[in-house]
mmCIF file of the C-alpha atoms, coordinates in Angstrom:
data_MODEL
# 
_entry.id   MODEL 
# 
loop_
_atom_site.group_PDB 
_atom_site.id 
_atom_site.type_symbol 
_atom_site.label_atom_id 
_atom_site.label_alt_id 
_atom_site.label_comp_id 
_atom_site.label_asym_id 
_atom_site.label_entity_id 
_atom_site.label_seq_id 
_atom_site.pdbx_PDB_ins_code 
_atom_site.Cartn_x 
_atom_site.Cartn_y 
_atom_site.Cartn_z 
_atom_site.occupancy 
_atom_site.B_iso_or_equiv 
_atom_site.pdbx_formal_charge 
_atom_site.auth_seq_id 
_atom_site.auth_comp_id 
_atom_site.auth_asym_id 
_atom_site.auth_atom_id 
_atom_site.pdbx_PDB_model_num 
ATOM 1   C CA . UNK A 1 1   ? 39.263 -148.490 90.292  1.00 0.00 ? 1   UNK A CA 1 
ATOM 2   C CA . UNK A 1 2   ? 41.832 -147.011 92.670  1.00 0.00 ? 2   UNK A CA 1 
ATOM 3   C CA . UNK A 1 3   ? 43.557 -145.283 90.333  1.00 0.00 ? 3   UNK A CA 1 
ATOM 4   C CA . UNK A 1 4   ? 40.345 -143.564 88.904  1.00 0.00 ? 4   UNK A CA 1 
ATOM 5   C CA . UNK A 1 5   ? 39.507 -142.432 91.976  1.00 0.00 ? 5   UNK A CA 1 
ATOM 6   C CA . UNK A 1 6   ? 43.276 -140.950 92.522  1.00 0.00 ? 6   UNK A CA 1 
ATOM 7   C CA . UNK A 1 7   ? 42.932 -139.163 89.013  1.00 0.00 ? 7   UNK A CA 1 
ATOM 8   C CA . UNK A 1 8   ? 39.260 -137.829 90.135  1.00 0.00 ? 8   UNK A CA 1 
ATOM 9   C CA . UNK A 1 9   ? 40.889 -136.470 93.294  1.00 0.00 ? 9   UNK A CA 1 
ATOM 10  C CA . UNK A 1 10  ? 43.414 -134.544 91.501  1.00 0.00 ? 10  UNK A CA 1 
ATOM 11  C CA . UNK A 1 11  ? 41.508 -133.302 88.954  1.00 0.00 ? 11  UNK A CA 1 
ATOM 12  C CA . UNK A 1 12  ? 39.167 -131.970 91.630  1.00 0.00 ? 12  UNK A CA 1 
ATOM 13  C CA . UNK A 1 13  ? 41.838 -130.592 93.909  1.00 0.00 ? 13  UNK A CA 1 
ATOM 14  C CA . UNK A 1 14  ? 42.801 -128.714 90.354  1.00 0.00 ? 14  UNK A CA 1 
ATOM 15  C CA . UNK A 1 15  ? 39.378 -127.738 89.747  1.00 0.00 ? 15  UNK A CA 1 
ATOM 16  C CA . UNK A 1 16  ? 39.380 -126.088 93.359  1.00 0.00 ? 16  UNK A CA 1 
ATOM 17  C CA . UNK A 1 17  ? 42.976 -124.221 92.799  1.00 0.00 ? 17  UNK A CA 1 
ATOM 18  C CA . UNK A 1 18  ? 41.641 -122.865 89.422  1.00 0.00 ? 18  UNK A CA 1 
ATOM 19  C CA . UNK A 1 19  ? 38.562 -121.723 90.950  1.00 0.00 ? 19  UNK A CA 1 
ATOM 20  C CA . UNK A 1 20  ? 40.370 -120.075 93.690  1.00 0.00 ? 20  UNK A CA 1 
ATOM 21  C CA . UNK A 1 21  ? 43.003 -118.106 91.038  1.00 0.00 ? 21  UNK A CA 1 
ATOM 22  C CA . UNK A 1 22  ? 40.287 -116.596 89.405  1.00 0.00 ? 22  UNK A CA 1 
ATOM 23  C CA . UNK A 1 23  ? 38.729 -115.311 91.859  1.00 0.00 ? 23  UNK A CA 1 
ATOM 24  C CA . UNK A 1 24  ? 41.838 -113.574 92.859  1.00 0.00 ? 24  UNK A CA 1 
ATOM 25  C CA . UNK A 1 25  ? 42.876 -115.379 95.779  1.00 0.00 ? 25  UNK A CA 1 
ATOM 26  C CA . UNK A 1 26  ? 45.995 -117.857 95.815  1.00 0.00 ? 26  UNK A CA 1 
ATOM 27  C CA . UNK A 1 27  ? 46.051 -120.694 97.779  1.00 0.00 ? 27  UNK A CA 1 
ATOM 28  C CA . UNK A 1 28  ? 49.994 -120.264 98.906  1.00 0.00 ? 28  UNK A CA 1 
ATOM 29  C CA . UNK A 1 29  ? 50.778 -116.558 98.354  1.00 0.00 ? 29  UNK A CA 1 
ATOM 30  C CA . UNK A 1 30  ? 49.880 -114.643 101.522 1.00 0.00 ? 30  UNK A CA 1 
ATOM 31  C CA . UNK A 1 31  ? 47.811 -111.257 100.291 1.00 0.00 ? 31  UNK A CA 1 
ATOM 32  C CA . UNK A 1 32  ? 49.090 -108.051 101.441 1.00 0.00 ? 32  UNK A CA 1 
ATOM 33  C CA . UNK A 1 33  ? 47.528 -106.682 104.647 1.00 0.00 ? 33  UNK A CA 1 
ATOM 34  C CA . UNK A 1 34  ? 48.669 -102.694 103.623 1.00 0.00 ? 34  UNK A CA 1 
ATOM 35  C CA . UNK A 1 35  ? 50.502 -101.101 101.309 1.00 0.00 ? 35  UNK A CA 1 
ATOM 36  C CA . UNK A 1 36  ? 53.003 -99.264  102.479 1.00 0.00 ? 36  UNK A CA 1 
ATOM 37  C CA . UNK A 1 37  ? 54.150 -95.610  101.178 1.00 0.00 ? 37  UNK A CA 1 
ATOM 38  C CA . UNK A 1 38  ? 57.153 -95.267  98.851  1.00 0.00 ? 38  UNK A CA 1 
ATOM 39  C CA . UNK A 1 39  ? 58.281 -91.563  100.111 1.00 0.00 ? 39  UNK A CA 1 
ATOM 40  C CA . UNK A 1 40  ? 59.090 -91.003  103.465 1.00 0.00 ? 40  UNK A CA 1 
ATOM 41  C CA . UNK A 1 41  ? 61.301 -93.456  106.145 1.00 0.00 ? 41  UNK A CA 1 
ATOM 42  C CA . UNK A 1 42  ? 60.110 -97.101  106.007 1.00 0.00 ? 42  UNK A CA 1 
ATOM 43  C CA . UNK A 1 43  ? 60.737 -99.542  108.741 1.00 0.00 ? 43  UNK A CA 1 
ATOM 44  C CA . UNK A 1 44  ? 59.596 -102.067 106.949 1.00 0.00 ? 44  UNK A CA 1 
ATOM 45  C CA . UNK A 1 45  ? 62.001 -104.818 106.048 1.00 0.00 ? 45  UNK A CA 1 
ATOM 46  C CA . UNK A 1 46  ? 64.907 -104.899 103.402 1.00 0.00 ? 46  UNK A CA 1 
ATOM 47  C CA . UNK A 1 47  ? 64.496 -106.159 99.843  1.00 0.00 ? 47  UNK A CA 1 
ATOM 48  C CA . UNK A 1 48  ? 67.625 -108.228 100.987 1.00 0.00 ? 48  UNK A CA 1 
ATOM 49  C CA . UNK A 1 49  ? 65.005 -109.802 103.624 1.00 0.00 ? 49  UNK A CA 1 
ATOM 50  C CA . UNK A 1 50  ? 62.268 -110.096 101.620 1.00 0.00 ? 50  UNK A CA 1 
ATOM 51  C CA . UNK A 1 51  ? 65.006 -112.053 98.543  1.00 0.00 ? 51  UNK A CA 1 
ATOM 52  C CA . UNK A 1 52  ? 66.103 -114.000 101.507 1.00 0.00 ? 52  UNK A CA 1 
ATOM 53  C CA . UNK A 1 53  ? 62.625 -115.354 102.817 1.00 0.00 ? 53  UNK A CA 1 
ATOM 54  C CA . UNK A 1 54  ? 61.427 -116.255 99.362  1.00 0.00 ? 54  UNK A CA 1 
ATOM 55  C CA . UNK A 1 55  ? 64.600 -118.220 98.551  1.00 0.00 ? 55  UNK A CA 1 
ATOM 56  C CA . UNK A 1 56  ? 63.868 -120.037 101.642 1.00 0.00 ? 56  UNK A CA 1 
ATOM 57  C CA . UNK A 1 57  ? 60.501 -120.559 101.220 1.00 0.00 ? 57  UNK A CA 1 
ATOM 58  C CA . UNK A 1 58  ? 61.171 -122.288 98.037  1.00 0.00 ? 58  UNK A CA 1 
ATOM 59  C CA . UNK A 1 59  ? 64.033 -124.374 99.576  1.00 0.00 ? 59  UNK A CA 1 
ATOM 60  C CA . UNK A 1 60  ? 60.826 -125.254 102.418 1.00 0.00 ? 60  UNK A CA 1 
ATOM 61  C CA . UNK A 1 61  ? 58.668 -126.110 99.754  1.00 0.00 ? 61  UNK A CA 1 
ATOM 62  C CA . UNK A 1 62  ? 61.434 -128.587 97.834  1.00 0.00 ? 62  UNK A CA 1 
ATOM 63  C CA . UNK A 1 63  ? 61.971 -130.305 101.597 1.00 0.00 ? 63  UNK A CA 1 
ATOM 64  C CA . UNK A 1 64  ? 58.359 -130.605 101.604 1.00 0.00 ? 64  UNK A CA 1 
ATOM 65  C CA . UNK A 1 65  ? 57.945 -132.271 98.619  1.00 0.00 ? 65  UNK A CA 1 
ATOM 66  C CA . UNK A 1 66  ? 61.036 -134.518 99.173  1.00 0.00 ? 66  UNK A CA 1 
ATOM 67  C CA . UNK A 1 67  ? 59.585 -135.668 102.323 1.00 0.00 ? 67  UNK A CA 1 
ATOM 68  C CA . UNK A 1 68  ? 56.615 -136.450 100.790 1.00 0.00 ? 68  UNK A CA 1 
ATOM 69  C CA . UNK A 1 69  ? 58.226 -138.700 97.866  1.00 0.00 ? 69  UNK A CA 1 
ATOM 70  C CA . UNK A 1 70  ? 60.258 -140.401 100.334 1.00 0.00 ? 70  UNK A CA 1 
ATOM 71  C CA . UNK A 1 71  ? 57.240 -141.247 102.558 1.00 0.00 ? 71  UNK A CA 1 
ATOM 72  C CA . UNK A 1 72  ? 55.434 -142.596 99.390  1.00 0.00 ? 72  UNK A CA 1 
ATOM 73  C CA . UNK A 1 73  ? 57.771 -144.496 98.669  1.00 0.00 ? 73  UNK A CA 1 
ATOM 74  C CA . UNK A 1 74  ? 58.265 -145.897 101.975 1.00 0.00 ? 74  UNK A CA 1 
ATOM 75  C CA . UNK A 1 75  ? 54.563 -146.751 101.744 1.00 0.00 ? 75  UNK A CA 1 
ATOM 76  C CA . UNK A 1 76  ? 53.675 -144.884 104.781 1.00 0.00 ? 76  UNK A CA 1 
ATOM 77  C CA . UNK A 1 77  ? 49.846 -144.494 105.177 1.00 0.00 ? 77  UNK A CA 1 
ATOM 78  C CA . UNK A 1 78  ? 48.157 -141.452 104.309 1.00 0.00 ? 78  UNK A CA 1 
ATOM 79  C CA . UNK A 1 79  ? 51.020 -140.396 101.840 1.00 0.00 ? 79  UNK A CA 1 
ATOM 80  C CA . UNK A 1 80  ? 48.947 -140.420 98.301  1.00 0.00 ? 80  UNK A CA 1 
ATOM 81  C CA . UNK A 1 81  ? 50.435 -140.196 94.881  1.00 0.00 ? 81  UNK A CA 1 
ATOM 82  C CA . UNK A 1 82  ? 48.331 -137.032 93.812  1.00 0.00 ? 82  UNK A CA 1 
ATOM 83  C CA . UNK A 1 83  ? 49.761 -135.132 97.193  1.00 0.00 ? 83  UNK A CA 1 
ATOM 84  C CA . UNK A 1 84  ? 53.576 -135.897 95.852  1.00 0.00 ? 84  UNK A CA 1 
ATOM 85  C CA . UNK A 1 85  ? 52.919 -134.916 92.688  1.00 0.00 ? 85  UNK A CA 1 
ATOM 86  C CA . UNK A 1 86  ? 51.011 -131.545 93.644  1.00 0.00 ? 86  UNK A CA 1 
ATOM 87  C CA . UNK A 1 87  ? 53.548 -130.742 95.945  1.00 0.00 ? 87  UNK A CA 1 
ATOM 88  C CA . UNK A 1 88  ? 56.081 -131.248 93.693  1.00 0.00 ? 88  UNK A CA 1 
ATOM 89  C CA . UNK A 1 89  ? 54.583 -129.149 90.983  1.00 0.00 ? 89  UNK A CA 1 
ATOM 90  C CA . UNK A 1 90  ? 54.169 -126.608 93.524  1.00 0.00 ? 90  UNK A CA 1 
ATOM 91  C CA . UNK A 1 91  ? 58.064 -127.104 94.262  1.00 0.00 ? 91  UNK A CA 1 
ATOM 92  C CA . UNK A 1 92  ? 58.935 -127.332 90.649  1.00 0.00 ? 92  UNK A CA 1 
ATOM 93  C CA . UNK A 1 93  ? 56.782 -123.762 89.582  1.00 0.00 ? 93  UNK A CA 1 
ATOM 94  C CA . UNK A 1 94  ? 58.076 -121.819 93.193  1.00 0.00 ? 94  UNK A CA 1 
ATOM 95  C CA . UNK A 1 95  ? 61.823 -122.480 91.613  1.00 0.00 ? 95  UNK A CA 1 
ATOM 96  C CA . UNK A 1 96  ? 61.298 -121.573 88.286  1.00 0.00 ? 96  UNK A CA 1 
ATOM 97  C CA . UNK A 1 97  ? 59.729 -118.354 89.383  1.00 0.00 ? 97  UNK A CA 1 
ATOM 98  C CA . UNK A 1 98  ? 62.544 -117.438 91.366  1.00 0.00 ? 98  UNK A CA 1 
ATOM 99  C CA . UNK A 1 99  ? 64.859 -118.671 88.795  1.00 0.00 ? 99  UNK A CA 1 
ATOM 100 C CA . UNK A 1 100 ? 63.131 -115.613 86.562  1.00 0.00 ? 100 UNK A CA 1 
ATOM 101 C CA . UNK A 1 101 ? 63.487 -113.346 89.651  1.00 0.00 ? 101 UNK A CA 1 
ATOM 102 C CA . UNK A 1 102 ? 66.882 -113.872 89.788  1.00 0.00 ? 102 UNK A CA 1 
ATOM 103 C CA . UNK A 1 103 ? 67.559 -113.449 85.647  1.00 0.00 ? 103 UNK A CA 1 
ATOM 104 C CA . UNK A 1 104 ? 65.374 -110.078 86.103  1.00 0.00 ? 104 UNK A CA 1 
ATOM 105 C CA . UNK A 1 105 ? 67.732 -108.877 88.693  1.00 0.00 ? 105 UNK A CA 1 
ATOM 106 C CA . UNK A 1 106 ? 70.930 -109.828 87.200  1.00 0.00 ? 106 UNK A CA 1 
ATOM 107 C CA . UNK A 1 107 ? 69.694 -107.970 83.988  1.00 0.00 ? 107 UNK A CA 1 
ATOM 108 C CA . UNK A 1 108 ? 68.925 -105.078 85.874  1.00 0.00 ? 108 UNK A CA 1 
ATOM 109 C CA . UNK A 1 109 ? 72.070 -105.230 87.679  1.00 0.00 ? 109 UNK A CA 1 
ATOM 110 C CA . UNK A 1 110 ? 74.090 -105.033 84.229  1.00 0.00 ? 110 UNK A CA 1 
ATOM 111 C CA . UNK A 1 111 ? 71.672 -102.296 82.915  1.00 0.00 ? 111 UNK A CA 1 
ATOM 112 C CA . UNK A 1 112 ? 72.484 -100.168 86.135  1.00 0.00 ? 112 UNK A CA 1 
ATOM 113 C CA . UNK A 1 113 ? 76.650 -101.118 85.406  1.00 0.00 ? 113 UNK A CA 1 
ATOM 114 C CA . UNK A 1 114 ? 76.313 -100.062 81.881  1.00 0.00 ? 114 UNK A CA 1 
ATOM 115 C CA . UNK A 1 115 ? 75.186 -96.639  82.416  1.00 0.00 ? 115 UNK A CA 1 
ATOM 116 C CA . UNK A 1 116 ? 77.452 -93.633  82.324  1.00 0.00 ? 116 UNK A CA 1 
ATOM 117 C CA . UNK A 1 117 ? 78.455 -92.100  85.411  1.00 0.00 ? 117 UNK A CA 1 
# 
């Protein structure tokens, strides 16, 4: 019966991210407060910054879910299977979107060296 009752918690915590991505809000992605204007001086940050902060918040969210295998495994109270696997999942999805960030800006980076001067 424990495991049941694992499964039912995980499918619920599923239900309650689905829910949440169709009504336009994502549980992890922080929504934009403004939009800022394209013309004009911007003092906003670089996209070298912005690159930089979402590498390392997937390298965050791999130590995360590291930490959380480990303490599973260590069979430290409070740790529960669904919680590593979610957080892995969310590890696993965070890296392969960047991984198609990255492919996107290497293409673009060879479309930009291919063009005549």
């Amino acid at each position: 019966m424990v495991e049941r009752a694992d499964i039912n918690a995980v499918l619920q915590q599923m239900r309650e991210v689905k829910m949440q991505v169709q009504q336009g809000v994502s549980p992890n992605i922080p929504q934009p407060n403004s939009i800022r204007p394209v013309a004009g001086e911007q003092s906003g940050e670089s996209f070298a910054d912005l690159f930089k902060g979402a590498i390392d918040g997937v390298n965050n969210s791999q130590a995360h879910a590291k930490k959380l295998a480990t303490a599973y495994e260590q069979g430290v109270a409070g740790v529960d299977l669904h919680q590593v696997m979610i957080s892995m999942e969310k590890a696993s999805v965070s890296f392969q979107a960047l991984t198609q960030v990255r492919n996107k800006m290497v293409s673009a980076y060879e479309d930009v060296m291919k063009m005549p001067i």
